[in-house]
VOZA-557943 format. One line per 8 residues: number of its first residue (from 0); for each residue x, y, z of N, C-alpha, C. Coordinates in Angstrom, 1 decimal. Example, Ala and Ser with C-alpha at 12.3 -4.5 7.8 and 13.67 -1.06 7.14 Angstrom:
<nodes>
0) 13.2/-5.7/7.8/12.3/-4.5/7.8/13.2/-3.3/7.8; 12.8/-2.2/7.1/13.7/-1.1/7.1/12.9/0.0/7.9;
</nodes>
This chain:
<nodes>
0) -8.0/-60.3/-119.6/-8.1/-58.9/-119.6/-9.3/-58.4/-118.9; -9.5/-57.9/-118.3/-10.3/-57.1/-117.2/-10.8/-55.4/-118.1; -10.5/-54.8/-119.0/-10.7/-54.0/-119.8/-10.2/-53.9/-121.3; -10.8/-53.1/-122.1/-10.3/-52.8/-123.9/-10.9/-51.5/-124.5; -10.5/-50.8/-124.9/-10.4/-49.6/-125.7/-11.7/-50.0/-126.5; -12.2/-48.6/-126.7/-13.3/-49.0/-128.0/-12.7/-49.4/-129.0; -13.6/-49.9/-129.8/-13.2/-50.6/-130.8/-14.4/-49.9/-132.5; -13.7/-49.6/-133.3/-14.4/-49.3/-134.6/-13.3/-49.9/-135.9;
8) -14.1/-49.8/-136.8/-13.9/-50.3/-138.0/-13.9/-49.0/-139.2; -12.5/-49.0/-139.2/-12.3/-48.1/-140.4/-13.4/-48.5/-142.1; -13.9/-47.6/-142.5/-14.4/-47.3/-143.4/-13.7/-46.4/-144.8; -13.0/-45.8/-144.5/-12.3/-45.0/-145.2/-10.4/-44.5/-145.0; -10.3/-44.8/-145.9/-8.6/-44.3/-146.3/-8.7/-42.7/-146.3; -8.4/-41.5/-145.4/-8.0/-40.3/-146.5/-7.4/-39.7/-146.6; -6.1/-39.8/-145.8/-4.8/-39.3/-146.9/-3.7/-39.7/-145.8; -2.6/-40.1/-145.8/-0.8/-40.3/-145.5/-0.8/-39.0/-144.5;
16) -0.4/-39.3/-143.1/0.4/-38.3/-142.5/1.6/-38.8/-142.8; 2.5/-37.9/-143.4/3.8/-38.0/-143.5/4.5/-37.5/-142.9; 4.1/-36.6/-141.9/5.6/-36.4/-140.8/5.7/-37.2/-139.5; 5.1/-38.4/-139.9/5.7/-39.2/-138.9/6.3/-40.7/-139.5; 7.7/-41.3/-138.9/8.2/-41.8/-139.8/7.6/-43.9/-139.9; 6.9/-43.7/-139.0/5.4/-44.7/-139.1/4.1/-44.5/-140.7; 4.4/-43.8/-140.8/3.5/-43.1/-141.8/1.7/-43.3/-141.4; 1.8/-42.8/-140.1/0.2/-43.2/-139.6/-1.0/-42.3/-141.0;
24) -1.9/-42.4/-140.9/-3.1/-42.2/-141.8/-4.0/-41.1/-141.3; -5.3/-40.9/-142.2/-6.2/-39.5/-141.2/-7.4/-41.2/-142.0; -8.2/-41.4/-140.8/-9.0/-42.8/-141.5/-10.2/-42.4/-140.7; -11.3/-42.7/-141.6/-12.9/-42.4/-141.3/-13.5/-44.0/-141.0; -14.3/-43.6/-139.7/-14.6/-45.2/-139.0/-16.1/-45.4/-139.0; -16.6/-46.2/-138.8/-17.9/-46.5/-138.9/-18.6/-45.6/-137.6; -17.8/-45.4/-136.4/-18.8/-44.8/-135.9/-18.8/-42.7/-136.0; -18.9/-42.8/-137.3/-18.6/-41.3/-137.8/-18.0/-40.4/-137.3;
32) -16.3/-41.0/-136.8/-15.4/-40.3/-136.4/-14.2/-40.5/-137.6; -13.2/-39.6/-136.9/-12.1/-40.0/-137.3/-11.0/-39.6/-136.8; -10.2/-40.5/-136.9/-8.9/-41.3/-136.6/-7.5/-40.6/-137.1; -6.6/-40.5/-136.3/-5.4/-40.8/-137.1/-4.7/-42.2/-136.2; -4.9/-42.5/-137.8/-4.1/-44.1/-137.0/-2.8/-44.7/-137.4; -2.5/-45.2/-136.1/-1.0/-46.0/-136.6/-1.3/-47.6/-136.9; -0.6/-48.0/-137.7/-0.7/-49.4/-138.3/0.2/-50.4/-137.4; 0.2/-51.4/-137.2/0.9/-52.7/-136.9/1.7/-53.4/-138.0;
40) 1.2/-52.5/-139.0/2.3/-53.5/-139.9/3.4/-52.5/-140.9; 3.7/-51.2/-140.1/4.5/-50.3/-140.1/5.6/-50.9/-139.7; 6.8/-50.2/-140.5/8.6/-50.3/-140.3/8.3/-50.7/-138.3; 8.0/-49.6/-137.7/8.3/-49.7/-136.4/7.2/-50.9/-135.6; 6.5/-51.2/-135.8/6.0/-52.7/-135.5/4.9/-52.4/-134.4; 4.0/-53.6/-133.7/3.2/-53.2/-132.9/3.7/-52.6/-131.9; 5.2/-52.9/-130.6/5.3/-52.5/-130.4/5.1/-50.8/-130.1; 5.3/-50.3/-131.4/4.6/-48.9/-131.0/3.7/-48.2/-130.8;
48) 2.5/-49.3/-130.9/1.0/-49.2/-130.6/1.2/-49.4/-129.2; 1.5/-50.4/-128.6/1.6/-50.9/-127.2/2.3/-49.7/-126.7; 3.4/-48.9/-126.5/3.4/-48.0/-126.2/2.3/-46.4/-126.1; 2.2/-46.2/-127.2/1.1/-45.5/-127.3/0.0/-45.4/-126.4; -0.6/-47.2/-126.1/-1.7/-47.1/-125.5/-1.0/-47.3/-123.9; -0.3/-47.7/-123.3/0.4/-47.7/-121.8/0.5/-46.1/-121.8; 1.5/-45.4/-122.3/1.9/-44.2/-122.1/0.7/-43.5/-122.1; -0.1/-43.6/-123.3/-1.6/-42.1/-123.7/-2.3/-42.7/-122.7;
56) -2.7/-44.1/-121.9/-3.8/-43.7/-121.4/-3.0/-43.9/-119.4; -2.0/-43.7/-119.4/-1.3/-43.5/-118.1/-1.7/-42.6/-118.1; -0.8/-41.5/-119.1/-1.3/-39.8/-119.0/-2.5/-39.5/-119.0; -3.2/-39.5/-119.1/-4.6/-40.1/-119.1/-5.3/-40.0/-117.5; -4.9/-41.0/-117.4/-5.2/-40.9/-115.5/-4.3/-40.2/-114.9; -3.1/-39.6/-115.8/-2.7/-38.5/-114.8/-3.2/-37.2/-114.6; -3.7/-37.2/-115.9/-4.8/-35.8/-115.9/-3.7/-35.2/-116.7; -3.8/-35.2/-117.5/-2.6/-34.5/-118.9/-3.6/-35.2/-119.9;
64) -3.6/-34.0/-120.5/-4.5/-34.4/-121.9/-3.8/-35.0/-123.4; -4.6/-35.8/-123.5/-4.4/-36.8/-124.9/-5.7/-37.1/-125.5; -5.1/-37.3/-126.7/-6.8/-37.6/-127.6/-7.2/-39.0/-127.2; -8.7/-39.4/-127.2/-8.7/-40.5/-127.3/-8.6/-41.4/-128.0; -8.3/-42.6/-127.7/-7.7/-43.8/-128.4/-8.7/-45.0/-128.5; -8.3/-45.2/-129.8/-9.6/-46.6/-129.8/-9.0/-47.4/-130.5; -9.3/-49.0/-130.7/-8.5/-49.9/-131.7/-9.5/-49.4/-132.8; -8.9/-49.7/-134.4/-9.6/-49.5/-135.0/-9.1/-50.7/-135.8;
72) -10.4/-51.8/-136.2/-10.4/-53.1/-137.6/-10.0/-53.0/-138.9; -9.4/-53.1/-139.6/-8.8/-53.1/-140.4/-9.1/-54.0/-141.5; -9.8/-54.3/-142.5/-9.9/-55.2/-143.4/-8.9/-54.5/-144.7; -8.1/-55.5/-144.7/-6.9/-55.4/-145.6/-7.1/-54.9/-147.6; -8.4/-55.1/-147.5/-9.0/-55.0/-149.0/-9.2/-53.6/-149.1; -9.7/-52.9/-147.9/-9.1/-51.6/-148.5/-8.1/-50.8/-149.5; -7.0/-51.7/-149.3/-6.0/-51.5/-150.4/-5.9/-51.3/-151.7; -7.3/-52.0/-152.1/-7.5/-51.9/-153.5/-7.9/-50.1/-154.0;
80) -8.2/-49.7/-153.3/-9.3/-48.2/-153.6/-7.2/-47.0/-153.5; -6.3/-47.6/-153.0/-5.5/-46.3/-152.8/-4.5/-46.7/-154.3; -4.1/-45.2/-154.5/-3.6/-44.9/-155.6/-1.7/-45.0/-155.2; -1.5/-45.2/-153.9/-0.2/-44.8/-153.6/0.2/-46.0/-153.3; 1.6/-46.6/-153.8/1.8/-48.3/-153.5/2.4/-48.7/-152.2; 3.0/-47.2/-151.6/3.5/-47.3/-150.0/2.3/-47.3/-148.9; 1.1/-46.5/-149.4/0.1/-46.7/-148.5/-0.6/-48.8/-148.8; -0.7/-48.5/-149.8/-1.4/-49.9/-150.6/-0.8/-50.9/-149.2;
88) 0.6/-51.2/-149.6/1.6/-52.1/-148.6/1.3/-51.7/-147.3; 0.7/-50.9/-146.6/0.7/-50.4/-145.6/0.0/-51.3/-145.1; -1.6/-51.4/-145.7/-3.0/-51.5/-145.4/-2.9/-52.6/-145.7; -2.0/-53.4/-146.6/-2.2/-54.8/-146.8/-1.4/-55.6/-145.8; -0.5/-54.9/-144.8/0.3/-55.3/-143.8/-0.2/-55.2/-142.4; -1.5/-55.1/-142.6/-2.1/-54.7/-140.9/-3.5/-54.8/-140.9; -3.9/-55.9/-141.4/-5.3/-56.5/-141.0/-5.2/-56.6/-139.3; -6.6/-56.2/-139.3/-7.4/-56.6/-137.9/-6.9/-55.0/-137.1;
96) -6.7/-55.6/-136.0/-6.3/-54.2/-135.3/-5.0/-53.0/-135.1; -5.9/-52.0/-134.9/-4.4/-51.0/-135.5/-5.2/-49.7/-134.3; -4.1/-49.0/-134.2/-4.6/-48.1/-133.1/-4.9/-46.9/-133.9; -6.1/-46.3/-132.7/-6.7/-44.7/-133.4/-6.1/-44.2/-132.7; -6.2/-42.4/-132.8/-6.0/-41.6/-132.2/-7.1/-40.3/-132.5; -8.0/-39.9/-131.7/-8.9/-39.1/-132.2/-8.5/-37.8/-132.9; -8.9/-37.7/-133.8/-8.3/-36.2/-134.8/-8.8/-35.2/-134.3; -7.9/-33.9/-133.8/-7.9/-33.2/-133.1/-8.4/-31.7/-134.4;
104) -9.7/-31.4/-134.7/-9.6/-30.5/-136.0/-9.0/-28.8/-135.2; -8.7/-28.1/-136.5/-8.3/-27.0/-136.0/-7.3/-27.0/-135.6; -6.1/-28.1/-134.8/-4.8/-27.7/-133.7/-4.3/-27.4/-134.5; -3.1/-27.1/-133.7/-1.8/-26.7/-134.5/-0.8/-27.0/-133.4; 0.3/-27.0/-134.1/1.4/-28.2/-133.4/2.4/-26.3/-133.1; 2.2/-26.9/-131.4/2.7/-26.4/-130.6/4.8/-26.2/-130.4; 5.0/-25.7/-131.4/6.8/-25.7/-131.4/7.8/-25.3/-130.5; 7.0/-24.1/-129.7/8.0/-23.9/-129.0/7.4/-23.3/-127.6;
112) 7.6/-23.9/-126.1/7.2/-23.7/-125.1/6.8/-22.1/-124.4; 6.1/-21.3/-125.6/5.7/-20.3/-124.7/4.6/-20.3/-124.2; 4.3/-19.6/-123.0/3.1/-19.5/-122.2/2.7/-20.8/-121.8; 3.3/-21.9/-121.8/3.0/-23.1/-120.8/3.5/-23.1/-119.5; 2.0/-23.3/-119.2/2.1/-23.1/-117.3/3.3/-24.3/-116.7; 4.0/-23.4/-115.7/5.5/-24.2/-115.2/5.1/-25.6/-114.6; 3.7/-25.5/-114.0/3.5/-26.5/-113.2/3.1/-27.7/-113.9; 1.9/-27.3/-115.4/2.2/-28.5/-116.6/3.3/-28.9/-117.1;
120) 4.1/-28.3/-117.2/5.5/-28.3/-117.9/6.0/-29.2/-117.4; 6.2/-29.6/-115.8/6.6/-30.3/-115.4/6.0/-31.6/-115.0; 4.8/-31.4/-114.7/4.1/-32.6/-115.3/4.6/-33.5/-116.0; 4.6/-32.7/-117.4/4.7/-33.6/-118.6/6.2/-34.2/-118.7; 7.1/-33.7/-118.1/9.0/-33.7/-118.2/8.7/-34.8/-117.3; 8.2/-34.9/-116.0/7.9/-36.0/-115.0/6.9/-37.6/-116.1; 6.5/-37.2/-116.5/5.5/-38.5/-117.3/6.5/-39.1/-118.3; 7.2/-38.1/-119.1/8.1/-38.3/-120.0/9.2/-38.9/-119.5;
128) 10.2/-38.4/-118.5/10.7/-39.1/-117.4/10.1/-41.3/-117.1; 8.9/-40.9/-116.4/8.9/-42.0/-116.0/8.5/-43.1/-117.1; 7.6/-42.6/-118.1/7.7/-43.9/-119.4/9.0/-43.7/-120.3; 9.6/-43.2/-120.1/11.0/-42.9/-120.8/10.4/-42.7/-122.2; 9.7/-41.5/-122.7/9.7/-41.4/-124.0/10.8/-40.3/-124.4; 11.5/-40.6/-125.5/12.6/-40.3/-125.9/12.3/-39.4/-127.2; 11.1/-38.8/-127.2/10.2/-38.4/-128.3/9.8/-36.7/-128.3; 9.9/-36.0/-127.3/9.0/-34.8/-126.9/10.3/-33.7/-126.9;
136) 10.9/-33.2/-128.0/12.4/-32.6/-127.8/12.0/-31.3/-128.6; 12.5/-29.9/-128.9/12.9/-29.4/-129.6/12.4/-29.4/-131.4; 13.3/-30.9/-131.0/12.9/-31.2/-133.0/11.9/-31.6/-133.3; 11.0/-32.2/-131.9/9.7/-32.8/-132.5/8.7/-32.8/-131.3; 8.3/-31.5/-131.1/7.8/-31.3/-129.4/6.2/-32.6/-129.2; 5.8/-33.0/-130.4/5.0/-33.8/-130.3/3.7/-33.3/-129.7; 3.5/-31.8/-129.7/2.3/-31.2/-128.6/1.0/-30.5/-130.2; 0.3/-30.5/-129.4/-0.6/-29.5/-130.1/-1.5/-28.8/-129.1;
144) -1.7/-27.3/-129.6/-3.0/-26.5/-129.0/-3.8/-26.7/-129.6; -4.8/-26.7/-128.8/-6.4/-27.2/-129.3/-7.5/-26.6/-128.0; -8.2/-26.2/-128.7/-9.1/-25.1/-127.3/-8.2/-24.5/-126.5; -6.8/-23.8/-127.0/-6.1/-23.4/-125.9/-5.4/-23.9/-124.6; -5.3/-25.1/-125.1/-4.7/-25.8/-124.0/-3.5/-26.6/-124.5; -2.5/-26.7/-124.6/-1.6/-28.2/-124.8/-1.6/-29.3/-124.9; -1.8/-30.0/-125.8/-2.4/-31.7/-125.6/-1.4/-32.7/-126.2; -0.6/-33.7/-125.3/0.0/-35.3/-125.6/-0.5/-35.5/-126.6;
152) 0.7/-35.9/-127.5/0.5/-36.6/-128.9/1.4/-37.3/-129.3; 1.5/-38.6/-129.9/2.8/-39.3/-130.4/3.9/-40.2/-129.0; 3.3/-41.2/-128.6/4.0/-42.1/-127.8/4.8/-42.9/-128.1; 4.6/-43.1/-129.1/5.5/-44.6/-129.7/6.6/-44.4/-129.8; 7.4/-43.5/-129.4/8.9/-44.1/-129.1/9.1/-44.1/-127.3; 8.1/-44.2/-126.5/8.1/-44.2/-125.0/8.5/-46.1/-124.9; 8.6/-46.0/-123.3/8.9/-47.2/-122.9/9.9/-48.3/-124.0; 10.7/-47.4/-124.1/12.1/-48.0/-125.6/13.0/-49.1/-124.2;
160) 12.3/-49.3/-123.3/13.0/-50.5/-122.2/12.3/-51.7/-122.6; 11.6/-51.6/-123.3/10.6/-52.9/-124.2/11.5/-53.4/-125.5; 12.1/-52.8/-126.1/13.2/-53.0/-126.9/13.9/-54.3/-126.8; 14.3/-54.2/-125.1/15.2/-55.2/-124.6/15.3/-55.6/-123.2; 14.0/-56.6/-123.4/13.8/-56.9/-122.5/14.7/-57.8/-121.5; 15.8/-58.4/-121.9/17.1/-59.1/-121.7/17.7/-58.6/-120.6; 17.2/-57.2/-120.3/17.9/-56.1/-119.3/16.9/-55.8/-118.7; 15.4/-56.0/-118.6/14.7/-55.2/-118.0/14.9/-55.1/-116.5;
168) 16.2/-55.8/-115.6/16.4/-55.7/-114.4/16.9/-54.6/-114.3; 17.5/-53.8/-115.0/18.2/-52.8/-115.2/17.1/-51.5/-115.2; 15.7/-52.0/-115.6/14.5/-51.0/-116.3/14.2/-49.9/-115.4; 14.2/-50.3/-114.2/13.1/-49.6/-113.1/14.1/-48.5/-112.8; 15.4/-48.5/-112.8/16.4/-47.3/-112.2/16.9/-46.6/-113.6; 17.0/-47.2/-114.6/17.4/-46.6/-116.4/17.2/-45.3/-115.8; 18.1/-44.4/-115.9/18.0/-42.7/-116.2/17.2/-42.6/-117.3; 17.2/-40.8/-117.2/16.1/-40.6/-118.8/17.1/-39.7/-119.4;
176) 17.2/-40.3/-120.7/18.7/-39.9/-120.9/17.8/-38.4/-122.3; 16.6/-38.7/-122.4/16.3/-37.2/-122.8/16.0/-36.4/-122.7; 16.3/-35.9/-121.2/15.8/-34.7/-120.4/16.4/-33.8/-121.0; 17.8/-33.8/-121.5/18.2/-32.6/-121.6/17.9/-31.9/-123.4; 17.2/-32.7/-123.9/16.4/-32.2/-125.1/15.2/-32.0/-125.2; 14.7/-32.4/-123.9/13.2/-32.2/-123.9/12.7/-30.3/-123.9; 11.5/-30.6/-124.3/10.8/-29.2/-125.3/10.2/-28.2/-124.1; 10.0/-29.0/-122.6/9.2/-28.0/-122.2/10.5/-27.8/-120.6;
184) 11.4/-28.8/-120.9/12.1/-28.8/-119.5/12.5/-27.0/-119.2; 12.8/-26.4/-120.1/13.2/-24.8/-119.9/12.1/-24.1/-119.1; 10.6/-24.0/-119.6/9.7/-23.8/-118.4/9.1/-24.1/-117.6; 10.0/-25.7/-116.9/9.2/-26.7/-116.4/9.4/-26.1/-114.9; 8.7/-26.2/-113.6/8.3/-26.3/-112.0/9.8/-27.1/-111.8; 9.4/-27.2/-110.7/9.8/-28.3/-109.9/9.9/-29.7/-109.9; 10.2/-30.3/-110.5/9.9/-31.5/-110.7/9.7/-32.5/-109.4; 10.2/-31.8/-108.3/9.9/-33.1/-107.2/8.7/-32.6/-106.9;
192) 7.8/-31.6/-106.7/6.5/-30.7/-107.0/5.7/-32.1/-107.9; 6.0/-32.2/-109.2/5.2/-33.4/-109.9/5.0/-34.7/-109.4; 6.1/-34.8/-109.3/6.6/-35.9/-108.2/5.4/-36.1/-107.2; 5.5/-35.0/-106.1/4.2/-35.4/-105.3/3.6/-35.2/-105.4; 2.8/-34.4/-106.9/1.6/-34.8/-107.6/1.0/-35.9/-107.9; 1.9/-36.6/-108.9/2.0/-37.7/-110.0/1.9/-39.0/-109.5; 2.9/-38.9/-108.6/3.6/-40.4/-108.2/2.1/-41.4/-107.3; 1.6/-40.7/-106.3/0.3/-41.6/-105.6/-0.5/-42.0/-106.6;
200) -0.8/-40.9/-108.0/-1.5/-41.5/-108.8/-1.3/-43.1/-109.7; 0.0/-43.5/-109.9/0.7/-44.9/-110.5/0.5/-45.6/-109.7; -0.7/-45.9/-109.5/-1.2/-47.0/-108.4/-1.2/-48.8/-109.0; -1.0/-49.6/-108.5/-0.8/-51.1/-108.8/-2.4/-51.5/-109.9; -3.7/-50.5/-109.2/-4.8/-51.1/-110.3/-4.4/-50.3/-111.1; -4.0/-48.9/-111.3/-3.9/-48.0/-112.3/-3.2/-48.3/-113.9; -1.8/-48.9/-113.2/-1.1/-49.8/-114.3/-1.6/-50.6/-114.8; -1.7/-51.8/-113.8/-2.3/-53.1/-114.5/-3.8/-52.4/-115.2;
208) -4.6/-51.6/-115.0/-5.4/-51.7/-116.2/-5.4/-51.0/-117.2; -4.6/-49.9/-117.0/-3.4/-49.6/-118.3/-2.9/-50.4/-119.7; -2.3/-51.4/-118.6/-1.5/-52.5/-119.5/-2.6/-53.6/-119.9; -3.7/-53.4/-119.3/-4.8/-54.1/-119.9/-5.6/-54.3/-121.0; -5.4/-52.6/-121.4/-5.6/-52.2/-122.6/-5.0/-52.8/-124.0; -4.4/-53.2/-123.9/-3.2/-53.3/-125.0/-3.9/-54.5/-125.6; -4.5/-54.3/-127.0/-4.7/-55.7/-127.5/-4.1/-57.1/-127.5; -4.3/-58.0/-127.3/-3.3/-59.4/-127.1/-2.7/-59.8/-128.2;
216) -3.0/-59.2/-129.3/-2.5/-59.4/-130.9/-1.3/-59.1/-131.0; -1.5/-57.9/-130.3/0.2/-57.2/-130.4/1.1/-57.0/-129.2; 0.3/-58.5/-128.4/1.9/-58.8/-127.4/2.6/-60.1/-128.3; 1.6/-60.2/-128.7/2.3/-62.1/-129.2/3.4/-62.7/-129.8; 4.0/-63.7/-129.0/5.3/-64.2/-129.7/6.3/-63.3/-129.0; 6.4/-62.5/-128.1/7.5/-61.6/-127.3/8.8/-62.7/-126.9; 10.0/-62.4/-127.6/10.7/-63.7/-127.1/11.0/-63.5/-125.7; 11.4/-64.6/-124.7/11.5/-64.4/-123.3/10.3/-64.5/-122.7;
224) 9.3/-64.6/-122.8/7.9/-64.2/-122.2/7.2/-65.2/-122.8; 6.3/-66.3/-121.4/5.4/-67.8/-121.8/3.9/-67.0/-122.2; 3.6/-66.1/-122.6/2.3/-65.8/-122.3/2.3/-64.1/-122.3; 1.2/-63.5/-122.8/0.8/-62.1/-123.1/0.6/-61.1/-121.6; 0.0/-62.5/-120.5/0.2/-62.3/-118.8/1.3/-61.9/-118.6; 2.0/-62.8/-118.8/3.6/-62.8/-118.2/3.9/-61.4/-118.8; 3.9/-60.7/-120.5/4.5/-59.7/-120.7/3.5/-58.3/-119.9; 2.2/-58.6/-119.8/1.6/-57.5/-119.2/2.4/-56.7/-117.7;
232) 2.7/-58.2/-116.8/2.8/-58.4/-115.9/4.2/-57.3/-115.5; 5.3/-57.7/-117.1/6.7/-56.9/-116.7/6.5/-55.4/-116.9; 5.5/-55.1/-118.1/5.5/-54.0/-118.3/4.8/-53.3/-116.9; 4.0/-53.8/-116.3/3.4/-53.4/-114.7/4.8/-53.2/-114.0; 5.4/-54.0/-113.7/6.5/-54.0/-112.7/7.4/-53.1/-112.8; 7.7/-52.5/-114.6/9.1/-51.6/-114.4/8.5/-50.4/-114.3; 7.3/-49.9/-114.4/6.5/-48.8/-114.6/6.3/-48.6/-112.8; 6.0/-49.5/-112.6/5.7/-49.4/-110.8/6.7/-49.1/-109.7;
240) 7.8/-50.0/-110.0/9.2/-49.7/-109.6/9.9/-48.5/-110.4; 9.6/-47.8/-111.2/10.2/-46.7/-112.0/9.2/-45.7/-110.9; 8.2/-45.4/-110.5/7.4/-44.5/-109.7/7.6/-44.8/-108.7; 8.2/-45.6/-107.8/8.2/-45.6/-106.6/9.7/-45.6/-106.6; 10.8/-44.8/-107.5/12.3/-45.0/-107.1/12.8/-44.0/-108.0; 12.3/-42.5/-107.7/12.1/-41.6/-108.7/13.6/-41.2/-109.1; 14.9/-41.6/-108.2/16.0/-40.2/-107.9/16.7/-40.9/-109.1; 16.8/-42.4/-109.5/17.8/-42.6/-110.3/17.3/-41.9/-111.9;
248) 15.9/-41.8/-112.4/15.7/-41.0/-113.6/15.4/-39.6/-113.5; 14.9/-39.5/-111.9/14.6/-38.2/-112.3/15.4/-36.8/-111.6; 16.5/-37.5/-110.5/17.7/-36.7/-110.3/18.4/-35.6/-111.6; 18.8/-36.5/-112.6/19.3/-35.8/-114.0/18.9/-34.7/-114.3; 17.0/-35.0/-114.3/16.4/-33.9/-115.2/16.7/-33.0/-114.3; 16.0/-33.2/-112.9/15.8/-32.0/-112.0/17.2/-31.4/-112.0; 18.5/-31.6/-112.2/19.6/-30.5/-112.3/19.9/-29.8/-113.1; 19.5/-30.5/-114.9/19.3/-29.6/-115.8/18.4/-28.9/-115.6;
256) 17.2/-29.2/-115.1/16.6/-28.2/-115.1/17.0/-26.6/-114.3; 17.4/-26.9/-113.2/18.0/-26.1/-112.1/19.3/-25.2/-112.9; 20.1/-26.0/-113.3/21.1/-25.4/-114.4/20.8/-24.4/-115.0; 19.6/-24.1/-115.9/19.1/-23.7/-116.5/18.0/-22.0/-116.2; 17.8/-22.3/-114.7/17.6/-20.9/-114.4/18.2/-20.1/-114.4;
</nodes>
């Protein structure tokens, strides 16, 4: 690995986010921050950390804002101090590393696409598009304002082409089959507009150290795959060939969208 996320050690449990069906946490870390973090040893698995950190820190270098991310350590004995037996099992199922997300104080969760500029809008429909997150709809716009601006939140159900890898020859052309529930597609630009925004940015170093990020803990044992290389390597290639072959995913959106004026 050529790069890694900061890294802190939770200190403190303090309380269950419960609307998300991971049951991530609000957790206080040694370097007197705090976290909302998702666990590894949640129903939905690392997998949805590795997501998280490809997708948040892609967007990231796309210049779409997300909180930052840091691994955060985990000593499993925390467990003893919570009163709740589903948190208890949580913390006792995810020693060592588990992803943060910086806590954003003050937001408030952005429901419904007014006053978002057309040209972010489409941005984000294009990002969402090309990691195929199946996540950013209506029912769960996944956004928050904070200083007045819009900010990425909640990745882990992106890149659902990791699911099955069995097909990933299929990956790089996959339509995005949730354009037409997505939250900001009604005010979104142009999409071929983001397009030649977006697309020069998905550069060959930009991925691979993307997918760099991703702790080695939670590639491990991938069936099909000799090595954490080898899975780095696929996740590089369908992300690369998915940006450089835009019409098979992003045709769809761009006519709903068009529909729609």
């Amino acid at each position: 690995m050529t790069g890694s996320l900061p890294r802190v050690n939770a200190v403190r449990y303090v309380l269950p986010l419960r609307e998300g069906g991971s049951l991530p946490g609000l957790v206080e870390a040694d370097d007197l921050g705090t976290y909302v973090v998702k666990f590894h040893g949640a129903g939905q698995g690392p997998k949805a950390l590795v997501a998280e950190v490809i997708a948040g820190e892609l967007a990231r270098r796309l210049r779409l804002p997300v909180p930052d991310l840091v691994v955060v350590a985990l000593d499993a004995r925390m467990a003893v101090a919570e009163p709740d037996e589903e948190v208890q099992d949580l913390l006792r199922a995810s020693p060592g590393d588990n992803l943060g997300m910086d806590y954003l104080p003050g937001s408030l969760g952005l429901e419904m696409p007014v006053e978002v500029d057309p040209d972010f809008a489409a941005r984000v429909v294009w990002f969402d598009a090309l990691v195929q997150n199946v996540d950013r709809s209506w029912r769960n716009p996944n956004l928050l304002r904070w200083h007045g601006r819009p900010w990425l939140i909640d990745h882990g159900a992106a890149l659902y082409f990791h699911h099955s890898w069995a097909q990933r020859g299929t990956a790089a052309c996959a339509p995005y089959p949730a354009a037409a529930d997505h939250v900001l597609l009604p005010v979104a630009g142009p999409l071929a507009d983001a397009h030649q925004a977006l697309a020069p940015l998905v550069s060959v170093d930009t991925v691979r150290a993307v997918v760099d990020l991703v702790p080695e803990s939670w590639l491990a044992a991938e069936p099909g795959f000799g090595s954490a290389a080898e899975l780095r390597a696929a996740y590089a290639r369908v992300l690369l060939e998915r940006a450089a072959n835009p019409a098979a995913w992003l045709d769809g959106a761009e006519a709903l969208r068009v529909a729609r004026i």
